[in-house]
N, C-alpha and C positions, 0 to 999 in steps of 0.2 A: 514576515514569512507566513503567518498564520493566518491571517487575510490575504493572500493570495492565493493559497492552497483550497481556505474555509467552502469555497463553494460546491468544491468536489468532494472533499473530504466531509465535511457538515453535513451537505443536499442530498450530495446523490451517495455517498458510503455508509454516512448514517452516525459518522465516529462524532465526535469531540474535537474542537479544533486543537488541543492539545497532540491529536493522533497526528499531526502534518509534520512536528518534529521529529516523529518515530519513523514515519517515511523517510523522510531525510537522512535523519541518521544510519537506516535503515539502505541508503543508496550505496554508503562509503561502507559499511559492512555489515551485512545484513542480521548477522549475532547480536548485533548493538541494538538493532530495531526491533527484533523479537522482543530482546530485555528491554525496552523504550513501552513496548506494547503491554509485558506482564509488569511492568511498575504501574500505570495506566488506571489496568485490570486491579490489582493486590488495592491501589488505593480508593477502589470504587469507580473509576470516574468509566468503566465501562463493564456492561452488565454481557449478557452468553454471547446475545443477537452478536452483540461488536465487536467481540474476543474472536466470533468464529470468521466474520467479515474481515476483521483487519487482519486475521494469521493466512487468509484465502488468499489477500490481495498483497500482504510482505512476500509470501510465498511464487507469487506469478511475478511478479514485480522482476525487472531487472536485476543479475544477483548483487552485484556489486562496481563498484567502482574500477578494482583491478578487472572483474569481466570484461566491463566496458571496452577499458583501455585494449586487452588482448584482442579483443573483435574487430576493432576498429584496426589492430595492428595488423590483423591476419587478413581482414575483409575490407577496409579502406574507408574511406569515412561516408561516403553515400550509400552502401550498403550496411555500416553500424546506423545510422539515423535512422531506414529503414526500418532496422530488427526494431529497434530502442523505441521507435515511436506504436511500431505495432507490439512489440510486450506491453510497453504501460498502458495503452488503449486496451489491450482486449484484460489486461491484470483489471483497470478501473472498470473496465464492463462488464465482467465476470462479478465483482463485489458490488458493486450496483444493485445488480437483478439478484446475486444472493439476499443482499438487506432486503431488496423488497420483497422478496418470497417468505424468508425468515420473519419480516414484520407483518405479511398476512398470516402467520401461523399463532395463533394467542399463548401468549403464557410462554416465546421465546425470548 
């Protein structure tokens, strides 16, 4: 799972490939992915730049799993894939260009 995730998460967000579990977990309830991200943080393996990057993009990110399911329940499944494909697109391009704004600023 971490090599699969590793390109987007590692390249272009800037985390740790530890951070693509917190996603995940982060899919099915997004309370658990927060706590995935501040266990992360508390044990070093992520410094401000990454705390602020991965809480920007758990936060745009789809909320969760029951979301999901109610969207799709209420909107049908060619309009859930829509929403879903354009949240985590513009969630991962939004932290993108955060990291890399944040990494031109020294000393973030």
């Amino acid at each position: 799972m971490k090599k699969t995730f590793s390109p987007i998460v590692v390249s272009w967000l800037g985390l740790p490939k530890e951070a693509s579990a917190a996603f995940l977990i982060g899919f099915f309830r997004r309370d658990y992915g927060a706590a995935g991200f501040f266990e992360l943080a508390r044990s070093g393996h992520l410094n401000t730049r990454q705390v602020a990057v991965s809480m920007v993009v758990v936060t745009l990110f789809m909320p969760c799993l029951a979301h999901f399911l109610i969207t799709l329940k209420e909107r049908g499944v060619k309009a859930t894939l829509y929403i879903s494909v354009f949240v985590m697109t513009f969630a991962l391009a939004i932290g993108g260009l955060l990291n890399s704004a944040l990494a031109a600023i020294k000393n973030f």
